[in-house]
N, C-alpha and C positions, 0 to 999 in steps of 0.2 A: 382508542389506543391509550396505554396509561401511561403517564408522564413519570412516573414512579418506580423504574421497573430496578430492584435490589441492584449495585453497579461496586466495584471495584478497581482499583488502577494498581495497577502490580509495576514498582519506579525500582530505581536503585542509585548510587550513588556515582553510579557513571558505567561503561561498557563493559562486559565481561564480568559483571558480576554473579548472573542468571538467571535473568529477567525470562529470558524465552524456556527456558527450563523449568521456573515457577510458575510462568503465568501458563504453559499450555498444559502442561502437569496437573494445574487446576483446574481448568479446564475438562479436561479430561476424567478427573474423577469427580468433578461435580457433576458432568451429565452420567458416570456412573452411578452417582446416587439418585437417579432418575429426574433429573431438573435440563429447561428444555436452556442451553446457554448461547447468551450471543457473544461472540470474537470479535474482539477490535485491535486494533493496533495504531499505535498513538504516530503521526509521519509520512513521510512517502514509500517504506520499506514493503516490497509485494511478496516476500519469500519467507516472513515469518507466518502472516495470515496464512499460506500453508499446508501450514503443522496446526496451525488454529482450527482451520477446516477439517482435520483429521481425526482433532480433539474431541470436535462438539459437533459432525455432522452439518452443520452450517454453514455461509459461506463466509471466511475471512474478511473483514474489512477496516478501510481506513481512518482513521480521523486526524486529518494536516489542517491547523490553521490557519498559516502560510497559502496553501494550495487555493483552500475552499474558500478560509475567510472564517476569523472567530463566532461569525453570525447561522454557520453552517452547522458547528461542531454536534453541539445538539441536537438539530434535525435530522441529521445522519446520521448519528448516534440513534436517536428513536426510531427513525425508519428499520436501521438494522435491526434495531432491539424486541419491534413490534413479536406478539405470543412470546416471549423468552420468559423463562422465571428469575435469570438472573445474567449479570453481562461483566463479563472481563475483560479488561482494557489493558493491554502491554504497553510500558512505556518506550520512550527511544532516548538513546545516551543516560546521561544522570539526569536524576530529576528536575534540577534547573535548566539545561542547556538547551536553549531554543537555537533559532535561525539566528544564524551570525551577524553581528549587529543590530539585533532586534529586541533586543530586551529578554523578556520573557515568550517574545510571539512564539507559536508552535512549539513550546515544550512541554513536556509531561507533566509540569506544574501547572502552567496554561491551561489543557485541557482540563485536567482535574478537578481544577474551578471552573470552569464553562458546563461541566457536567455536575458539580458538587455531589463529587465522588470522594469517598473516602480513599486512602494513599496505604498499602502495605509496600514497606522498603524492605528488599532485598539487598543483603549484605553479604560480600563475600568476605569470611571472618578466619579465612587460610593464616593471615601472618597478625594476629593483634588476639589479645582478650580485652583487659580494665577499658582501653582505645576505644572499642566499640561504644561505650556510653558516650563517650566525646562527640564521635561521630556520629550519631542516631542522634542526639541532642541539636547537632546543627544543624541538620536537616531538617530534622521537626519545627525547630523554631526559628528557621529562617524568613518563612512567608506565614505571616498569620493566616491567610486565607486559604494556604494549603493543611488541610488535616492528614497527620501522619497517623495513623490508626492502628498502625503492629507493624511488627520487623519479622520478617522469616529470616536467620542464620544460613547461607550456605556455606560448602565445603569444609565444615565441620570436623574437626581428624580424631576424636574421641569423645568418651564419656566426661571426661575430666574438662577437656574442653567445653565442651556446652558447659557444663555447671560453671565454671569460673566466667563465661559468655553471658549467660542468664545473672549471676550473681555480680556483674558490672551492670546492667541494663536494667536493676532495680529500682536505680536510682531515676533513670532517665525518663520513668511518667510514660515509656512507652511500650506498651505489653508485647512478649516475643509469642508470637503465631504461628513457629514451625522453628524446626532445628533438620538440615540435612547434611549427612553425609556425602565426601565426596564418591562419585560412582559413574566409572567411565564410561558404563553400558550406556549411560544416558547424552552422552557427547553426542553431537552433530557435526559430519565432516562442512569443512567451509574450501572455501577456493576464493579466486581474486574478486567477488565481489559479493563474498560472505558465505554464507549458510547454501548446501548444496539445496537444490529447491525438490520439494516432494514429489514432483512430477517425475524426477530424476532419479528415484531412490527405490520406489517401489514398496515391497514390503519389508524392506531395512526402516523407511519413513514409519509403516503401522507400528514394526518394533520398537523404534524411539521413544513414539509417545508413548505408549502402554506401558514403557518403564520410565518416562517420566511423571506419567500418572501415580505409578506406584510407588515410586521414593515420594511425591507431593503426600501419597496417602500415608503414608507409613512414617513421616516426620514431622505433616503438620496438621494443627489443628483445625480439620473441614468444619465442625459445629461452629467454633467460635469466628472462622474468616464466613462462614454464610450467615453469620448473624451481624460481624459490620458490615455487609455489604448490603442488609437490610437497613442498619441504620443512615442510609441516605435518604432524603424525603425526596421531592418532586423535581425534576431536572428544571435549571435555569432556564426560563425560554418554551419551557414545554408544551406552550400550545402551539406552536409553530411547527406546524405540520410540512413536513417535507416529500415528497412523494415523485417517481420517474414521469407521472402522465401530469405533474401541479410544479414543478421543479421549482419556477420563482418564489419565493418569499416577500408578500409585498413590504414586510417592514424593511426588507434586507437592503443593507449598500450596496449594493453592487459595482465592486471596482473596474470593471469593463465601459467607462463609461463612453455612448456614442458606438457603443459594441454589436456584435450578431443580432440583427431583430429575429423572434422567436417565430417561426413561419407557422402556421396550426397545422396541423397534422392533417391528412384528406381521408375520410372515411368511403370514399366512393372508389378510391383505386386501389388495383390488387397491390399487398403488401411485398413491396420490392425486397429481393434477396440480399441479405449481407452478412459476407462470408468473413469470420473471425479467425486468423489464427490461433490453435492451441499446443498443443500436443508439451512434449520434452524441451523442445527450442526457442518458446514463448508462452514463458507463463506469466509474464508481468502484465499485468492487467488488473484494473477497478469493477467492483463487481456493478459500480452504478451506469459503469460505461452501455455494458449489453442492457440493461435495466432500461438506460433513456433510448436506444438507440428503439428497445421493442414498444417502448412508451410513445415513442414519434410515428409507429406503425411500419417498423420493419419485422420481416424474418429473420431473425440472428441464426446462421447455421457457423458453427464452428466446426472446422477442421484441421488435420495436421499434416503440415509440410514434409514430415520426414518419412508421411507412410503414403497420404491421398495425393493421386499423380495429377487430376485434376480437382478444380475450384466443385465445389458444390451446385449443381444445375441450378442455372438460372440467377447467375449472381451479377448482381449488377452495382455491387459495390465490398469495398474489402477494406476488412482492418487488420493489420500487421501493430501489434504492439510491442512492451520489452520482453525479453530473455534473454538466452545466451546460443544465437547463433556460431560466434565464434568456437564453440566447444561442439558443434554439429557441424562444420564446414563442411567437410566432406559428405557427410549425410545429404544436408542440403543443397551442395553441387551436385551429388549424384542426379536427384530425385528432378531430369533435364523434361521432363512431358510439364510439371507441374510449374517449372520455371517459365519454362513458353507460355504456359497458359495465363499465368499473370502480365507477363512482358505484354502478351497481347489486349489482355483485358485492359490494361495501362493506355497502351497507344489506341484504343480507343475510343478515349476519352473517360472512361466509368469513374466514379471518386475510388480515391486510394486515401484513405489514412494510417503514414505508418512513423510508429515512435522508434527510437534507440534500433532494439536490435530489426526492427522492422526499414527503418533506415537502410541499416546494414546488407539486408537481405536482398535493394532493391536495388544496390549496388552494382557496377560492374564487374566487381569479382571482392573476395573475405580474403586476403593473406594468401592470395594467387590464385584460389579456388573462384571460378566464374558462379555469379550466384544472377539476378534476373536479369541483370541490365536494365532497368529502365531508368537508372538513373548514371549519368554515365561519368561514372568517378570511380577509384577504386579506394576500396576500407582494407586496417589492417590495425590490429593487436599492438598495442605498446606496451611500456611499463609506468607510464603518466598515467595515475587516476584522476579522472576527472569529476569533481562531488558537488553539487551545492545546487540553492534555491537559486533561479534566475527571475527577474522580473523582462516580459517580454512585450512587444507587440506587433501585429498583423502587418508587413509591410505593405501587402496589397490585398487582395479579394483572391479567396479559396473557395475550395470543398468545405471549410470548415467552421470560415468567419473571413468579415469583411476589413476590411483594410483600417487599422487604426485601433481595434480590440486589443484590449489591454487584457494578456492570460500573467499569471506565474506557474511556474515550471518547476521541475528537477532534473539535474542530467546527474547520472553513476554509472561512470565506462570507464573502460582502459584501453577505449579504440580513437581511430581517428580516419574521417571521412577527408580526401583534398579532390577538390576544392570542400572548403567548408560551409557556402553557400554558392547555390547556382545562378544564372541570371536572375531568376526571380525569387528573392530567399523567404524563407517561411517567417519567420520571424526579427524585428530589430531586440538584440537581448541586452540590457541596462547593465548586470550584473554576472560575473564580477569587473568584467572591463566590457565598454561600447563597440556592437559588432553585428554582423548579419550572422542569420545562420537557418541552416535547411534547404529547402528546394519546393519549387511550384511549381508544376507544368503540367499543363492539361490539366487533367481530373484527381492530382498526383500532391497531395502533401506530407513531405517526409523530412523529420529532425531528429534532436539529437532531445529533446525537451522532451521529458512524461507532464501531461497536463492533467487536471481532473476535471472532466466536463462538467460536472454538478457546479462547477464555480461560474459558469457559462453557459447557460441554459439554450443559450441558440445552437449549440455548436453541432449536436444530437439531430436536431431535427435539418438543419439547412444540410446535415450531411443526406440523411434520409432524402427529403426532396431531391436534391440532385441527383440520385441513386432513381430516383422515380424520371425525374427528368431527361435523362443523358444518357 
């Protein structure tokens, strides 16, 4: 695998610029021009990857420092990237803005250096002209270590425009690689927790990108951004092979310390079933998740809540992770055969792994709507968002990791589970204030926390064994 594979990070100078509009736009027309590309996405954010997936064929994925751990970024980055010709990286917020309180941890500057990728900033240039040199100047020479390599211009409002755009940005040392017009066919509807996700869209989603491909092609310069994205040399770190069946890294720190021992996989028993929600109602989800889960020697069968009445034969473990049950309520109360059958599965004992809206599903009831019961508290819809990195730990022995494992997390909802922990809660969370939170019981872990396994290499396999065991 080559350490070396051409890379770009597509930043901006803070939200709403059109970061996801340039980078999957690019995307998209650079696998037009027959180049094979990997999608990444700089965070915890599951709904732009996507549109990424839609762009390039491939599957969307992440890169959080925070989550993984700066020692990750890289490997997960190459793993994704392996056969690619060339790899686009969306940034999250502006290019400085990491995890709060954290310096630079997990921001698009951060990765950028961990990957020593070259930086095109996207600039939304609606209310300024001469301004723009200002601005492009500060960014580029804020961090020596981040290389700012070209400015795409968005939302553009004339010919005149760009020229007096281009004719301030002369000065600035930093070459302009695209000019777009504003063009509403290329908007994405959003809702209370962003961007409506592709799963949801259908062929409105194929539309988007194909004309955001095609304003990307028709304003910027494809030869010249695939030629910096060549000029990156070998990624930091790059012999550090990361892989779902090799997970650890023996240089790596592993912040878990005293955490899940890594059980080995059994080649002699038949590969236990484990059934993943997908469909419309859960599409949050890490593609290294199912990667380690089949790497530990499960069946990963995915199915969907809002159409399949029953679990997939012969399951003997189930992951529920995020989306947006709440906008399925009904849906998902109706669909009462496939309710029972997990309630049952539950009381069991079989493991349950479920995140956020997974959580939600395993509730007593969504916003009055009965959803599994197996957990017996009721959820419902507010107007409090709730956002941010948590740092966490096991408070006893799960499905998942043993009492004392130290995860970090993300929680993004607008709902609210009462109780907030059950007798036996999933997690103690550090941040932003000291608290329990989640639920244990039986073979049953459910919270409010998205984690990324890859940071935790036990957590894959101790779930499989159980699944074999129980």
């Amino acid at each position: 695998m080559t350490s070396s594979v051409p890379r770009l990070v597509v930043a901006a100078p803070s939200s709403g610029s059109g970061k996801t509009t340039v980078a999957t736009g690019l995307m998209a027309a650079f696998a037009a021009r027959g180049l094979a590309v990997s999608p990444h996405k700089v965070g915890p954010d599951y709904i732009d990857p996507g549109y990424h997936a839609l762009a390039t064929g491939r599957v969307g994925r992440n890169l959080d420092a925070y989550l993984c751990g700066p020692e990750l970024v890289a490997p997960l980055f190459l793993h994704g990237a392996r056969g690619c010709d060339i790899a686009v990286v969306e940034g999250v917020m502006g290019l400085y803005d990491g995890a709060a309180g954290e310096g630079e941890l997990a921001s698009t500057a951060h990765v950028a250096k961990l990957l020593g990728a070259p930086v095109v900033l996207v600039v939304d240039a609606s209310s300024q002209s001469r301004s723009v040199a200002a601005l492009v100047h500060g960014f580029a020479s804020w961090d020596p270590e981040v290389r700012v390599g070209g400015v795409i211009l968005n939302k553009v409002a004339s010919d005149r425009h760009e020229e007096l755009l281009r004719e301030a940005l002369d000065s600035a040392g930093v070459p302009v690689l695209g000019a777009l017009r504003r063009a509403e066919q290329v908007s994405t509807p959003s809702r209370h927790l962003g961007l409506v996700p592709v799963a949801e869209r259908g062929a409105a989603a194929v539309e988007a990108v194909a004309a955001m491909a095609a304003q990307v092609s028709r304003g910027c310069d494809l030869a010249a951004l695939e030629a910096l994205a060549r000029t990156a040399g070998p990624v930091p770190g790059g012999s550090a092979l990361w892989t779902p069946a090799s997970p650890t890294l023996p240089h790596a720190r592993l912040r878990s310390r005293g955490g899940t021992p890594v059980p080995k996989p059994s080649a002699e028993r038949p590969a236990p079933v484990v059934a993943v929600a997908g469909g419309s109602a859960f599409t949050f989800s890490y593609a290294e998740h199912t990667e380690l889960l089949t790497a530990a020697g499960a069946e990963v069968v995915t199915f969907d809540p809002l159409r399949d009445e029953q679990l997939p034969p012969g399951t003997a473990g189930l992951v529920i992770g995020g989306g947006f049950p709440e906008v399925y309520a009904a849906e998902l109360s109706a669909n009462e055969p496939l309710r029972k059958a997990i309630a049952e599965l539950a009381l069991n004992g079989a493991p349950v792994a479920a995140e956020c809206a997974g959580l939600l599903y395993l509730c007593r009831e969504l916003d009055g709507r009965p959803m599994c019961g197996v957990l017996d508290a009721p959820a419902r819809m507010t107007d409090r968002l709730t956002l941010g990195y948590r740092d966490a730990v096991a408070v006893g022995d799960s499905v998942l990791a043993v009492a004392g494992t130290r995860m970090r997390g993300h929680e993004f909802h607008r709902t609210v589970v009462e109780p907030g922990a059950g007798a036996a809660p999933a997690w103690g969370v550090r941040a932003p204030v000291r608290r329990l939170e989640g639920f244990v019981q039986q073979g049953v872990h459910a919270s409010y926390l998205h984690t990324h396994w890859a940071s935790e290499p036990g957590v894959a396999r101790r779930f499989v064994e159980r699944c074999r065991t129980s």
